[in-house]
LUMNU-425708 format. One record per residue (C-alpha): residue number from 1; x, y, z. Coordinates in steps of 0.001 Angstrom, whole numbers, plus 500000, padded with zeros to 6 digits. Layout:
   nr      px      py      pz
  NUM       X       Y       Z
...
This chain:
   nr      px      py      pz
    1  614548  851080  380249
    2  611911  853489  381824
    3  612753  852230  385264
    4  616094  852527  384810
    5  615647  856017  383667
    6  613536  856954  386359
    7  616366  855728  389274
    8  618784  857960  387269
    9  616183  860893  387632
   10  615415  860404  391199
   11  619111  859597  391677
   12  619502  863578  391765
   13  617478  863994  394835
   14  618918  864405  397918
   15  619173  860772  399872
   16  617628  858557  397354
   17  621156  857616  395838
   18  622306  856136  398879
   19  619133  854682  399785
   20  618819  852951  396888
   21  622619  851565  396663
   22  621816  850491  400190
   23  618100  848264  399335
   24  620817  847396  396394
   25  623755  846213  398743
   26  621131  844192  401216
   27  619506  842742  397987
   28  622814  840780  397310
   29  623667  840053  401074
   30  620686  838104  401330
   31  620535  836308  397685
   32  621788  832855  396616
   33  622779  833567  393345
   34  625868  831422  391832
   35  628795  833011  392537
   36  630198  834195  388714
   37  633600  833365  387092
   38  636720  835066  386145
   39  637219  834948  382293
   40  640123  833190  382432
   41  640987  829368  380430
   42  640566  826485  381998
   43  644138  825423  382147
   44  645160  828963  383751
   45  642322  828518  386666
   46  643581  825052  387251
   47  647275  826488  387841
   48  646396  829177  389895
   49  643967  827789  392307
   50  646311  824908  392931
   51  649712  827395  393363
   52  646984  829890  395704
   53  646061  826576  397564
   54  649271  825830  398874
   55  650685  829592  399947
   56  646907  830025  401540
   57  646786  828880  405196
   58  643446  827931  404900
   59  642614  826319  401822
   60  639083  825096  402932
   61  638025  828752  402903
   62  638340  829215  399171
   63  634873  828804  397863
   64  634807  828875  393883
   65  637582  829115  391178
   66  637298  833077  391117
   67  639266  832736  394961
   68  642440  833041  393828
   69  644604  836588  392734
   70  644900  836413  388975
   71  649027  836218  387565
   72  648042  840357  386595
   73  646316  841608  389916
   74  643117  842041  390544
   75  641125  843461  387139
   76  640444  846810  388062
   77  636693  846499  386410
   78  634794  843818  386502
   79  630856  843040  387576
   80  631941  839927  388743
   81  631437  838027  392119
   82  634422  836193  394389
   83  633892  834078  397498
   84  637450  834972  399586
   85  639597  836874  398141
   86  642540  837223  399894
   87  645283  840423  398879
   88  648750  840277  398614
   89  651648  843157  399486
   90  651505  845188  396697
   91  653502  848508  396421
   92  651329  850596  394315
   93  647979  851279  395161
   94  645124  848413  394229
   95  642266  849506  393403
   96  639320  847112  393207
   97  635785  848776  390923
   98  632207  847273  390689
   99  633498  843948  392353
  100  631006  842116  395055
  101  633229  840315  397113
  102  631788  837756  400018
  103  634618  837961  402099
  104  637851  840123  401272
  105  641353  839345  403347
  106  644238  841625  403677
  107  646664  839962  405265
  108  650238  842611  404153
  109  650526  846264  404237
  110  648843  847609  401385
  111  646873  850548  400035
  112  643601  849666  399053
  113  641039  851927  396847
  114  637341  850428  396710
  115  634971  852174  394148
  116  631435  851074  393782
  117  632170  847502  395711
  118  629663  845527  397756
  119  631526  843509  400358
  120  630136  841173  402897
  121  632535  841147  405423
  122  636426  843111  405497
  123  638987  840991  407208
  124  642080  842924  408528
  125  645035  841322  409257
  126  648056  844026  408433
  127  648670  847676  408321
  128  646590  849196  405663
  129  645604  852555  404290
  130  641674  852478  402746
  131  640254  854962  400320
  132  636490  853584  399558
  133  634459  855620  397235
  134  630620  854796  397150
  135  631076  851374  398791
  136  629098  849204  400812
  137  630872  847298  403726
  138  628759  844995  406318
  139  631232  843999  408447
  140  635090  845070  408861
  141  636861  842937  411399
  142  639894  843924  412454
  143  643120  841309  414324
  144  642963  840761  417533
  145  646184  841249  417714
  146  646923  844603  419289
  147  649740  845739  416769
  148  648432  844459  413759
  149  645438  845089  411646
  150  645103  849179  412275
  151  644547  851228  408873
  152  646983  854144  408456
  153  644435  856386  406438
  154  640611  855601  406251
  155  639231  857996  403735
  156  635088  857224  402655
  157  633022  859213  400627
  158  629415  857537  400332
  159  628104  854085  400823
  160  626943  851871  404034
  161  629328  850599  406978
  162  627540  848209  408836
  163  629711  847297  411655
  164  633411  847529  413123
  165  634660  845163  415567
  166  638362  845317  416723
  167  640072  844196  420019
  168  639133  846203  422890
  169  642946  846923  423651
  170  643734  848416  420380
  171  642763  851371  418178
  172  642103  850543  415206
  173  642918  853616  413422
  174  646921  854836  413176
  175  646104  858048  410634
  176  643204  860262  409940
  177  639761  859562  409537
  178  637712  861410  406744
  179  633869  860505  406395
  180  631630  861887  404160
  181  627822  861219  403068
  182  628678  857398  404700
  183  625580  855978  405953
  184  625646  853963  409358
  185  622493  851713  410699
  186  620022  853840  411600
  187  618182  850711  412667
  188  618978  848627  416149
  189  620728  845758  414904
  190  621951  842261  416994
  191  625583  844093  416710
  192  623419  846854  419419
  193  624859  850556  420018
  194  627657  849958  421813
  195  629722  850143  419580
  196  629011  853107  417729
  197  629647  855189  421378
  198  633049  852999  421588
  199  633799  854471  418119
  200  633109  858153  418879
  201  634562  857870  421769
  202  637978  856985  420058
  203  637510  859485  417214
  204  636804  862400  419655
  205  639815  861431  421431
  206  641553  861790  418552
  207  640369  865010  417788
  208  638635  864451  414993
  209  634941  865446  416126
  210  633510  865367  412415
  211  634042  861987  411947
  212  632784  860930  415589
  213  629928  862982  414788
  214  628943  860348  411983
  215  628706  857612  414651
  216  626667  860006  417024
  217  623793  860544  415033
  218  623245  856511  414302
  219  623327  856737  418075
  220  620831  858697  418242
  221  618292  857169  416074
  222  619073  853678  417252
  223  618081  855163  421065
  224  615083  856679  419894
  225  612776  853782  419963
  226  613795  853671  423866
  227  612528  857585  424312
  228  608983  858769  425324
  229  606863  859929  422886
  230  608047  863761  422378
  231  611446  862904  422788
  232  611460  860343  419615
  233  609071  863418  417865
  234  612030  865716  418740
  235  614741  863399  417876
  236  612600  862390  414196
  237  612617  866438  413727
  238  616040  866563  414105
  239  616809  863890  411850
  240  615121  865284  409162
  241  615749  868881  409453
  242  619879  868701  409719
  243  620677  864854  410449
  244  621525  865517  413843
  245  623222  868621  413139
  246  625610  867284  410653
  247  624107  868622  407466
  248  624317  872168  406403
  249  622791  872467  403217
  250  619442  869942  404609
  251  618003  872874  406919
  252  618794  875536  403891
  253  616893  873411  401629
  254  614216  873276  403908
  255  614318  877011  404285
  256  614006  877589  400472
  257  611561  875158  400492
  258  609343  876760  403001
  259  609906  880683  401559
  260  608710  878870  398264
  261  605458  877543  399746
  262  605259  880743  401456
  263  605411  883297  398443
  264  603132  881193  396253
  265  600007  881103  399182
  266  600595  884584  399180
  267  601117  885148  396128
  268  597661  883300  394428
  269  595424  884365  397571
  270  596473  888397  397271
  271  598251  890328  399802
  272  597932  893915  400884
  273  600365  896617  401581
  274  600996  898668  404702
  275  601190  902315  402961
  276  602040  903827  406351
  277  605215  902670  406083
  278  605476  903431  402170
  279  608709  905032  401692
  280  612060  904719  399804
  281  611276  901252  398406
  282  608657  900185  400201
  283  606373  902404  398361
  284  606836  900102  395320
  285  605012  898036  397493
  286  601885  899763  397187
  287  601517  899351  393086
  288  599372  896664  391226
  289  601985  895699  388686
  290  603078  892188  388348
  291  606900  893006  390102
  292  605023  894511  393330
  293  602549  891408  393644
  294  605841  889429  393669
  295  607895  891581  395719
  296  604892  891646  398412
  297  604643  887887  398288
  298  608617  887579  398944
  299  608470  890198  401557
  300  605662  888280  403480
  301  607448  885192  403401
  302  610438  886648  404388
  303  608898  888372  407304
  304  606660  885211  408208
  305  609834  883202  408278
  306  611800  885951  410245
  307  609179  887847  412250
  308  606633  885318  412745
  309  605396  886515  415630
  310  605860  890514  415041
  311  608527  890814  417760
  312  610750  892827  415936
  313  608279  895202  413763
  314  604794  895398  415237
  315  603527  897080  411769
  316  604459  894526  409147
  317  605053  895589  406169
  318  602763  893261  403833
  319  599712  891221  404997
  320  597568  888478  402968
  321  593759  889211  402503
  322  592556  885568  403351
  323  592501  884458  406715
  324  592993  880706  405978
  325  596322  881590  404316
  326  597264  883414  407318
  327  597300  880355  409255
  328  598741  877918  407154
  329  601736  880554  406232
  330  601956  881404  409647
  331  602288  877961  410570
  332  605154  877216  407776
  333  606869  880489  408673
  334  607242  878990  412262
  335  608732  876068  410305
  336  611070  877691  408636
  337  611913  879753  411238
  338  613258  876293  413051
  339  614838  875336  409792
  340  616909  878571  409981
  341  617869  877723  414007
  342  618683  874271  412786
  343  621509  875857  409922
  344  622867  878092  412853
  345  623054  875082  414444
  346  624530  873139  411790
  347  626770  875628  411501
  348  628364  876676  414314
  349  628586  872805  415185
  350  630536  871915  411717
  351  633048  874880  412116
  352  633085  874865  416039
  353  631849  878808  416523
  354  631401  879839  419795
């Protein structure tokens, strides 16, 4: 109970949801569990399997009794496990929650909603429009067949996509694209980076640079073991301070985080006013009260972060009394100073500002 309580705590920080579902999702890929059964008699499983065996083309491919669709659909919750599951044409949407599936088969043109599913490896064999929410997908695999297997609308909010292979004369997406929080390997994997730049390269000739700019930044740190030294310390920087430039609130966090460290240092080690410039409100500056200590410390981080280097005001307005924390804020207000280029960055690259 306490260690469930403490993922649910840590679950609130930034990145450790995902990273966890992920360790999660490549827990299962590699176990050898059982697979589980549907809750369904005897008699019915019986029936089913053997009227699924003979529409199936491939019978050998079922691997338990939960391989077969159920006479109601698909439950739409269920912590259960299926080897092949294979999904008919249905009109209305389907949507499949908390099911681990080892191999999953669409074979008819179908709208498909995946919430909180671990799947081994997506099989597309007919038009289909995808809306996954917090999924984890190793492998999708689309026809090779140029005009079939294409998904109209791919919309994914969180989880891990492993891989996408389709035929090289094809594009495997009809409709929009939407990505968001969706973690790609980071890692070089034996599927190598090819295919990531294949990927971008079809998104941003589609037009839709924020999704291609998903498959860029796995680029990026896949290539970075290849780099020389400074060049993988540049490209590790960038990762964390804006992921590449996709992340907008990353570098502000790091910002607040910085003008935090900032204000306390000078805050507990004393600072000291410049009463040559005391006037209108910087004369409040100049008191010994509680609110001026404060309002000096926020001033000198705001100036340390800002005007590190006194290039804009060569008479700054507060200074701290101990040397040592002179260097070590000076040093984080160079920091944040990069953590503010890196949300200009961020920015202009996420709304296209010239």
């Amino acid at each position: 109970m306490k260690i469930a309580a403490t993922h649910r705590l840590l679950a609130l920080l930034p990145g450790f949801a995902s990273a966890l579902q992920r360790r999660n999702f490549h827990n299962w890929l590699t176990s050898t569990k059982p697979l589980k059964t549907v809750d369904f008699s005897a008699a019915q499983v019986l029936a089913e399997r053997e009227r699924f065996e003979r529409e199936v083309s491939d019978p050998g491919a079922l691997v338990s009794v939960t391989d077969f669709i159920p006479p109601n659909g698909i439950p739409r919750k269920a912590l259960c496990t299926f080897g092949t599951l294979v999904l008919p044409e249905i009109v209305e949407p389907l949507e499949l929650v908390g099911l681990k599936i080892r191999r999953l088969r669409t074979r008819y043109r179908l709208r498909l909603v995946l919430k909180e599913c671990f799947i081994d490896v997506f099989e597309i064999s007919g038009p289909v429009d995808i809306y996954a929410d917090n999924s984890c997908i190793r492998r999708i695999e689309f026809a090779s067949h140029p005009t079939q297997g294409s998904v109209g609308r791919f919309q994914w909010t969180g989880g891990f996509l492993g891989h996408l292979q389709w035929n090289a004369g094809a594009t495997p997406f009809r409709g929009d694209v939407s990505l968001s929080t969706i973690a790609l390997p980071r890692q070089p994997t034996k599927d190598g980076i090819q295919w990531l730049r294949d990927m971008r390269a079809i998104l941003l000739d589609k037009g839709n640079q924020r999704a291609a700019s998903f498959f860029h930044a796995a680029e990026l740190a896949q290539e970075r073991g290849r780099e020389p030294l400074i060049n993988r310390i540049v490209s590790r920087a960038y990762e964390l301070g804006s992921d590449f430039g996709n992340s907008i609130g990353r570098p502000v966090l790091w910002l607040a985080i910085l003008f935090g460290l900032v204000a306390t240092l000078a805050l507990v080690t004393g600072t000291e006013a410049n009463t040559a410039v005391a006037i209108g409100w910087r004369s409040e500056l100049a008191h010994d009260t509680a609110l001026s200590k404060a309002l000096r410390a926020g001033a000198y981080a705001m100036q340390s972060i800002f005007n590190p280097l006194n290039l804009f005001d060569s008479r700054p307005l507060v200074t701290v009394q101990s040397w040592f924390a002179a260097i070590v804020c000076g040093g984080l207000g160079i920091l944040g100073t990069a953590a503010f280029a890196l949300f200009v960055l961020s920015l202009r690259r996420r709304f296209r500002l010239e």
